[in-house]
C-alpha positions in Angstrom: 108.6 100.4 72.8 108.5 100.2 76.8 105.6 100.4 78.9 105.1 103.5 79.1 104.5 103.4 75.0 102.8 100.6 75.1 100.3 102.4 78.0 99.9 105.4 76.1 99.5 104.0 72.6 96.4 102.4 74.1 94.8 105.5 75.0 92.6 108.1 73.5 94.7 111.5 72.1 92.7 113.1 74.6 94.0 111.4 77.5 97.6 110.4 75.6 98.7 113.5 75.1 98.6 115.3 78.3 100.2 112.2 79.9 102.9 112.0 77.0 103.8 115.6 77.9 104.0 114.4 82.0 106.7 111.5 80.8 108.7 113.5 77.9 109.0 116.6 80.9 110.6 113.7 83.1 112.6 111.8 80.3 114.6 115.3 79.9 115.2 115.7 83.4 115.9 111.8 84.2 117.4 110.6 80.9 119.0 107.6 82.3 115.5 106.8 83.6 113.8 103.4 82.4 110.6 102.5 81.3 108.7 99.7 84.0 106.1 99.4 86.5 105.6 100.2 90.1 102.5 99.3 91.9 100.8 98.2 89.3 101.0 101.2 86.9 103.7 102.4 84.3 106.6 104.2 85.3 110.1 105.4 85.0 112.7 104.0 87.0 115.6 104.8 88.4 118.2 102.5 89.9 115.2 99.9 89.7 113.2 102.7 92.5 110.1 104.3 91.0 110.7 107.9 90.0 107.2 109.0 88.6 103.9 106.8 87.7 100.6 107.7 85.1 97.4 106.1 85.1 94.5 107.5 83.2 91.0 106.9 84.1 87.7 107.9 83.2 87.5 110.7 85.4 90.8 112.3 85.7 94.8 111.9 84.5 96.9 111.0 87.5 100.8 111.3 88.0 102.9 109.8 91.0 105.8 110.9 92.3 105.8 108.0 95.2 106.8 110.6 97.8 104.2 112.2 99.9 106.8 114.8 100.5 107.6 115.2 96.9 103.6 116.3 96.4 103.1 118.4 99.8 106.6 120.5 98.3 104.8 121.2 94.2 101.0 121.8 96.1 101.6 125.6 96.5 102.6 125.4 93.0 98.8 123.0 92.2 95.7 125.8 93.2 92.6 123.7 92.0 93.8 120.3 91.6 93.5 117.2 93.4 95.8 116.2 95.7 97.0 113.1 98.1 99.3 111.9 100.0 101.3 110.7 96.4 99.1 111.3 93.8 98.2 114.5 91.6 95.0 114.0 89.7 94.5 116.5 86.4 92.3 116.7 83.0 93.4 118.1 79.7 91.9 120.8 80.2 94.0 121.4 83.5 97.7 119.6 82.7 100.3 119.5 85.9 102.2 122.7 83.9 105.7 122.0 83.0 107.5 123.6 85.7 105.7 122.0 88.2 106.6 118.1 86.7 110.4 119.6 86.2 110.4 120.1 89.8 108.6 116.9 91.1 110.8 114.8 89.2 113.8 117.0 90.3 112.8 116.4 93.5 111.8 112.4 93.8 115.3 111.7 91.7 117.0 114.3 94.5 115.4 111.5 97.3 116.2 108.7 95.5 120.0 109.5 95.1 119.9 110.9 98.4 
């Protein structure tokens, strides 16, 4: 078990499994990524550089890419949710759809071997 796990085992199957899908979507497109932290939150690594972070709160699911650009390049793809500078904010009811997480991790791990 890794943080992540450990994150996500502590959650609710309401909130777990839309952010399991989020870090199982980037563990096949980083599989040499590792499980840690970054700013505080759980996240997959790469080269000891944050690739992608979740958080869960009471309001909404969040996923980080840690790249302002990253974000501005998938928010055509995002009508309807909430966006900032590094942060996209969903619910179960409206998950980040696959496609969209294959290319923001693409993307991040593209600027982090860069």
């Amino acid at each position: 078990m890794g943080t992540i796990d450990d994150y996500l085992d502590r959650l609710g199957p309401e909130q777990r499994a839309p952010l399991q899908r989020v870090v199982d979507v980037a563990r096949r497109i980083a599989p040499d990524a590792e499980e840690g932290t970054s700013y505080g939150m759980p996240a997959l690594r790469l080269g000891g550089r944050p690739l992608i972070g979740i958080t869960a709160s009471a309001q909404h699911l969040s996923v980080f890419p840690f790249s302002p650009a990253v974000v501005e390049a998938v928010a055509p793809d995002l009508p309807g949710f909430s966006l900032s500078k590094g942060t996209i904010r969903f619910t179960a009811e409206q998950p980040v759809p696959d496609a969209v997480v294959e290319r923001l991790v693409t993307l991040r791990r593209a600027e982090l071997e860069g």
